[in-house]
C-alpha positions in Angstrom: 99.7 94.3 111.6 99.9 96.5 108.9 96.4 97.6 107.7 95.7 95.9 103.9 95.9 97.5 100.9 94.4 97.0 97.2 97.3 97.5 95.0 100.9 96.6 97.0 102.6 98.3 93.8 101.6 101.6 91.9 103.8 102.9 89.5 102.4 105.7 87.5 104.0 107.6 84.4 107.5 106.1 85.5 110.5 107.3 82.9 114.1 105.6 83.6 116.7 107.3 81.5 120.6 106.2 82.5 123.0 109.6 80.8 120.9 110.4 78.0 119.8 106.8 77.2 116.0 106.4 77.6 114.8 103.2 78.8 111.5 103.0 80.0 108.7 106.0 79.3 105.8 107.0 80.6 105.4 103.0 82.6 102.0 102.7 85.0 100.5 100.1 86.2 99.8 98.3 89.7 100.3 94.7 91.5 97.4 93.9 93.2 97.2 92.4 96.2 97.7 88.6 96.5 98.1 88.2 92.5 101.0 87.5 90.8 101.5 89.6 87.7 104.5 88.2 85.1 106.7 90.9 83.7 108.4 89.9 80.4 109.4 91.4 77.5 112.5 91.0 74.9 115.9 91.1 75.7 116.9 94.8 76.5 113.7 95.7 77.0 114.0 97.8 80.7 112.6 94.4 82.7 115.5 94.3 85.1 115.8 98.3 85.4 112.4 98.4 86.1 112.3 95.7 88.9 115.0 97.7 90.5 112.6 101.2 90.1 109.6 99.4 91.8 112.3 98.2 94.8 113.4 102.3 95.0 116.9 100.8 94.3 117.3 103.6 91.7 116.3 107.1 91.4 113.7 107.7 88.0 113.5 110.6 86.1 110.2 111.4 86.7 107.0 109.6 87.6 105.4 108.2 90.9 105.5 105.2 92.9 104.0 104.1 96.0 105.1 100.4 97.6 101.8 99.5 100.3 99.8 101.9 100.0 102.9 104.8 100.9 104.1 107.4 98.2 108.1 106.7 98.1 110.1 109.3 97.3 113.7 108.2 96.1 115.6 105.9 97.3 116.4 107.9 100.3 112.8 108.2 101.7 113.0 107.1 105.5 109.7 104.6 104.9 112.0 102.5 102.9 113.7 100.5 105.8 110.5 99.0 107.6 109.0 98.8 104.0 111.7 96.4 102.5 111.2 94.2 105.3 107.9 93.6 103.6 109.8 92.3 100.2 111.0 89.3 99.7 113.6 89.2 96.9 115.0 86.0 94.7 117.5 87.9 92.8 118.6 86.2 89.4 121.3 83.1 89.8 120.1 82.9 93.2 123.3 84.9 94.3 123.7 82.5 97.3 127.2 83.8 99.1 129.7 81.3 98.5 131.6 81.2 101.4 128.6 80.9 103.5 126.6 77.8 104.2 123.0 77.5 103.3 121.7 78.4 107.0 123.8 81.4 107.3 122.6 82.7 103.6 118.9 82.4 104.9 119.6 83.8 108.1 121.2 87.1 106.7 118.1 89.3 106.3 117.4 88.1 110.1 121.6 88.9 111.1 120.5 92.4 109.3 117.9 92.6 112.1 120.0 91.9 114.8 117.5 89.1 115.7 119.1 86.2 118.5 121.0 83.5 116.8 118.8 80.4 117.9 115.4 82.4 117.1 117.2 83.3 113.7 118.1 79.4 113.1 114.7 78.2 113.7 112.9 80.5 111.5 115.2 80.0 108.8 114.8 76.4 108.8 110.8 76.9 108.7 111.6 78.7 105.6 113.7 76.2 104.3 110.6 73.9 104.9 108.2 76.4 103.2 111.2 76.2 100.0 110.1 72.9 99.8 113.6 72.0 101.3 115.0 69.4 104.2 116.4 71.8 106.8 119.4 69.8 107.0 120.4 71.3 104.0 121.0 74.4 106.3 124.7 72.4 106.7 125.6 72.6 102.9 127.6 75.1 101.4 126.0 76.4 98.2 128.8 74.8 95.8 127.1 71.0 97.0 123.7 71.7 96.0 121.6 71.3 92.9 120.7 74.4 90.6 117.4 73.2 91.7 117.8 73.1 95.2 120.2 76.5 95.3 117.1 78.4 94.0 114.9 76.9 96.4 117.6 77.9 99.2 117.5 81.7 97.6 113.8 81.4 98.2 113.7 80.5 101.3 116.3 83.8 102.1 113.4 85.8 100.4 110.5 84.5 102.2 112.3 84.4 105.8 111.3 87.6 106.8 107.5 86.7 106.1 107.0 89.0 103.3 103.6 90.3 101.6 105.8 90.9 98.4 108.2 88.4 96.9 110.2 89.6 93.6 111.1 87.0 91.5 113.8 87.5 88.8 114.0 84.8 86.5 113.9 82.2 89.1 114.0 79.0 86.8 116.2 80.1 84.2 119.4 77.8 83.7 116.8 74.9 85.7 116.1 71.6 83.5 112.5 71.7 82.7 111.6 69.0 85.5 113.5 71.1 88.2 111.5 74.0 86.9 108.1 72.9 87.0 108.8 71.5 90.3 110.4 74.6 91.6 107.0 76.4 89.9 104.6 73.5 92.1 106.4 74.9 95.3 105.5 78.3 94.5 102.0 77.4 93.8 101.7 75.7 96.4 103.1 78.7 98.6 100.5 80.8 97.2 97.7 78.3 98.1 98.5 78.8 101.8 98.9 82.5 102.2 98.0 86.0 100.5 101.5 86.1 99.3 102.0 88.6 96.4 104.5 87.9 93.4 106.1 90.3 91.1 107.6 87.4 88.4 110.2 88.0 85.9 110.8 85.2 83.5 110.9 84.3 80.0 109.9 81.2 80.5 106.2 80.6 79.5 105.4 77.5 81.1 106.2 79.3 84.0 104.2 82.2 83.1 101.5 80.4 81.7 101.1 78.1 85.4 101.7 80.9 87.9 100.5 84.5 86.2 97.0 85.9 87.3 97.9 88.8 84.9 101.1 89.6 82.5 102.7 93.3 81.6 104.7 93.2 78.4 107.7 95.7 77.8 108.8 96.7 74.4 110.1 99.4 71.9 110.6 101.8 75.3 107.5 101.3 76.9 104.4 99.3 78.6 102.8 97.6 75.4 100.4 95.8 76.8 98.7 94.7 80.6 95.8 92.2 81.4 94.9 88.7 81.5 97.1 86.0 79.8 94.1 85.9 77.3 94.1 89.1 76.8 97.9 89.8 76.5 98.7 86.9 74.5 96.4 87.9 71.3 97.3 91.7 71.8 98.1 92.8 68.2 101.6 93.9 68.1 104.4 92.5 66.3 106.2 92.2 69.8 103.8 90.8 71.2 103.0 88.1 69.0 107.1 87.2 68.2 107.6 86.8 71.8 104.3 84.7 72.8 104.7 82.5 69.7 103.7 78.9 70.5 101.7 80.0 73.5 98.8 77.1 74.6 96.4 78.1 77.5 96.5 77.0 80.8 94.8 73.7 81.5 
């Protein structure tokens, strides 16, 4: 058992630049443990190159970050293997494989592993159950399920591994509002019963507004703003207030 840690994220004074296009400068801030912080921002605005910064997908040009507690350095630090097995990702669209039925996508983090086929089957179908899913969806191919139901599938790919991370990129988007909110009540609900961090990407506020202990804003190259939903929502910028327009507390 790995020993806990405050902050499961630190970025500090993180620059992304792709050729000489700047996107992000001079980006800090942390993901403590067991809260989910929303990430948003306007189109273009670095969310998506940042998420794949934090994961040490890509190498920044210039600044720090550590993933548990552990300085990375680069995507070719050593630490990275065991530490990914920490992360749970839900990548945007899902990005089920195809040709694969839904039991074999969740089991492919586990196939990674080399872990025995039966063990892999049952714990992918405990994840399935965690998803809020039958199991004997496992069957399926991805083409026969609901938008609703494929996301919930992706999830339970992310969380089979038992992560104390899960990375959420715009998990309800192209999801009718009903499949959304329930989709949302799952994760909730997933939260209740564990210490599960969440890194959430989304554009959606009724998402944000339900699940978001705390909400960074990107914009015009950099961090605008960090804090509580209160906080965030009447910070007094012009991108700020465009893109939380319409905003009503939580209930």
């Amino acid at each position: 058992m790995s020993a806990p840690v405050a902050n499961v994220v630190e970025v500090g004074s993180l620059n992304i630049r792709y050729g000489r296009q700047w996107i992000l400068r001079d980006v800090s801030f942390t993901v403590r443990a067991g809260e989910c912080l929303g990430l948003v921002g306007p189109s273009g605005s670095g969310k998506s190159a940042l998420l794949r910064h934090v994961l040490a997908l890509e190498r920044s040009a210039g600044g720090r970050l550590a993933l548990f507690g552990r300085a990375i350095d680069g995507p070719d630090d050593p630490a990275l293997r065991l530490l990914r097995r920490r992360i749970g990702i839900l990548f945007q669209g899902g990005a089920l494989f195809s040709a694969l039925d839904v039991l074999e996508n969740v089991t492919l983090p586990l196939r990674a592993m080399h872990v025995p086929v039966g063990w892999a089957n049952t714990m992918a179908r405990l994840a399935l159950h965690q998803a809020g899913l039958d199991p004997a969806v496992g069957s399926k191919k991805p083409a026969e399920l609901s938008g609703g139901m494929a996301t919930r599938a992706a999830l339970a790919r992310a969380l089979v591994l038992g992560p104390e991370l899960l990375v959420l990129d715009e998990p309800t988007q192209g999801l009718d509002p009903p499949v959304g909110r329930a989709f949302v009540a799952a994760l909730e609900d997933l939260r209740r019963r564990s210490s599960l961090t969440v890194l959430l990407v989304t554009h959606d506020l009724e998402t944000l507004r339900s699940v978001a202990d705390r909400i960074a804003v990107l914009g015009e190259g950099v961090l605008l703003t960090i804090g509580a939903p209160e906080a965030v929502t009447g910070y007094d910028h012009p991108v700020v207030r465009d893109y939380f327009r319409g905003w009503t507390p939580a209930r």
